[in-house]
C-alpha positions as a Markdown table, in Angstrom:
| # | Residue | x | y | z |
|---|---|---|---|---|
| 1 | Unk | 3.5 | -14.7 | -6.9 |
| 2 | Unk | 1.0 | -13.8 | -3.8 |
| 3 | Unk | -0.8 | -10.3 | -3.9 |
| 4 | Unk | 1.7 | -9.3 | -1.0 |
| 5 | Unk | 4.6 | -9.3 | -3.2 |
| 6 | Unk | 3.0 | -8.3 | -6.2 |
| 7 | Unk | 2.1 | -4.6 | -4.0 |
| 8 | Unk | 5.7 | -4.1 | -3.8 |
| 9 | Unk | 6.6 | -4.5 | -7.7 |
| 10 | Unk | 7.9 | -1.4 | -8.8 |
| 11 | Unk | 5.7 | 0.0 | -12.3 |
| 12 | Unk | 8.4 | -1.2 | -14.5 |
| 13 | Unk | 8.3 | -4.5 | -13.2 |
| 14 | Unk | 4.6 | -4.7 | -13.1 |
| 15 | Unk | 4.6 | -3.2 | -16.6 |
| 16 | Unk | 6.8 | -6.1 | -18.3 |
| 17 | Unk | 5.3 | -9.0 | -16.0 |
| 18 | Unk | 1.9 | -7.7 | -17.4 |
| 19 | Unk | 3.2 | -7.5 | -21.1 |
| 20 | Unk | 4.7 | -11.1 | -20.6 |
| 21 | Unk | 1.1 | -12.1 | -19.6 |
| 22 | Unk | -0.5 | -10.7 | -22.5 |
| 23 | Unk | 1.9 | -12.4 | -25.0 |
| 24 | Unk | 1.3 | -15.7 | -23.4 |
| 25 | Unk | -2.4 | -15.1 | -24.0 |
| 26 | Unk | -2.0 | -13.9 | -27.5 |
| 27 | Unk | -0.3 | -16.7 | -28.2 |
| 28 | Unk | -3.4 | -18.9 | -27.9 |
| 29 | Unk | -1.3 | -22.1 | -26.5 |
| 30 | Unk | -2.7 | -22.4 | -23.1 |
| 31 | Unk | -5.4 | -24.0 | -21.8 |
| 32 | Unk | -8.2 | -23.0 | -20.3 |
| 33 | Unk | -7.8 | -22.8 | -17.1 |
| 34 | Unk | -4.5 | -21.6 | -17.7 |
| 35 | Unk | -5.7 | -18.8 | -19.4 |
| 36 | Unk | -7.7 | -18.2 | -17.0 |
| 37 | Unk | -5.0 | -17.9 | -14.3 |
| 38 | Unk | -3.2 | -15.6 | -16.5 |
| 39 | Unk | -6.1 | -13.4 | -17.3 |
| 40 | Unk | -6.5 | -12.6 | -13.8 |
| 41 | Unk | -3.0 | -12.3 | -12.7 |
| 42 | Unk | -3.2 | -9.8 | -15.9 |
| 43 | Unk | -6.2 | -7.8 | -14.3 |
| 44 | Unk | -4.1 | -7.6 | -10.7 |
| 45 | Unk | -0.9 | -6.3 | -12.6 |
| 46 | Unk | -2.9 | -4.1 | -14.6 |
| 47 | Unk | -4.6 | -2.6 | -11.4 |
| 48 | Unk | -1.1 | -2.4 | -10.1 |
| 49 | Unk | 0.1 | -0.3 | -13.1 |
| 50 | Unk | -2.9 | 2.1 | -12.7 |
| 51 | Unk | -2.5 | 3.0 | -9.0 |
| 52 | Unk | 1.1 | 3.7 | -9.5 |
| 53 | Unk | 0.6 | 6.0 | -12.0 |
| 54 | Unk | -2.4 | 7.7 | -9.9 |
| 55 | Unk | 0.1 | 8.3 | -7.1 |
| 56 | Unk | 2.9 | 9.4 | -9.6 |
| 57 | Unk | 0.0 | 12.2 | -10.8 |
| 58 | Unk | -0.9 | 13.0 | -7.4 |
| 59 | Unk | 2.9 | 14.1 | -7.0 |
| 60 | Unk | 2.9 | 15.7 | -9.7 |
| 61 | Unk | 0.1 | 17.7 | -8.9 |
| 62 | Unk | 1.9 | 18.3 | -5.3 |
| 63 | Unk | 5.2 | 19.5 | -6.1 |
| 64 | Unk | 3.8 | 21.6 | -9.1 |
| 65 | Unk | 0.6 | 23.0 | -7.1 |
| 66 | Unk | 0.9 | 27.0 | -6.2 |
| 67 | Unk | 2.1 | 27.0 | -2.9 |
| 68 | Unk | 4.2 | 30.1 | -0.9 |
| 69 | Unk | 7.6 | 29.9 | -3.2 |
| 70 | Unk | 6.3 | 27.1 | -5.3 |
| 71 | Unk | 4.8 | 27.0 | -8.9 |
| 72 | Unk | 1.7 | 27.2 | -10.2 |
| 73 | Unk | -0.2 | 24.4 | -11.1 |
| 74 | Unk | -0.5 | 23.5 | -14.6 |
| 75 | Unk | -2.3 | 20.7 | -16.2 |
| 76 | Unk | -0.8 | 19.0 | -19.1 |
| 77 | Unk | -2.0 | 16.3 | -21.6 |
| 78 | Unk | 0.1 | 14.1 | -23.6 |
| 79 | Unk | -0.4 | 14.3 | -27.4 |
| 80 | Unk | -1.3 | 10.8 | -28.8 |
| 81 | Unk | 1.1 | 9.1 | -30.7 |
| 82 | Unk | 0.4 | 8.6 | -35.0 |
């Protein structure tokens, strides 16, 4: 898959690609440069994932930001889970 398609995978998408890559590499059955090739495709996916969820925050922060008629922005963390 070329970086031009992989831009226009969706987060879920990217997400299970990248959780497919990781179990490939935990398995421990490929070979080096194999490994390789999957590591990196991991790091683009992962990259992918984060800048997804950076402009999911950023709209967030928009449609919840105090504005004329609009709420007040609140920040919010989520609580780890045990």
């Amino acid at each position: 898959m070329n970086d031009a398609h992989a831009e226009e995978l969706t987060f879920e998408a990217a997400l299970e690609e990248l959780e497919k890559v990781v179990n490939k590499l935990e398995r421990g059955d490929l070979a080096l440069e194999q490994a390789l090739e999957a590591f990196e495709r991991g790091m683009k996916l992962k990259q992918i994932c984060a800048q997804k969820l950076a402009a999911a925050e950023r709209r967030v922060e928009l449609v919840t930001s105090k504005e004329p008629g609009g709420t007040e922005r609140q920040n919010f963390e989520v609580e780890p889970e045990s």
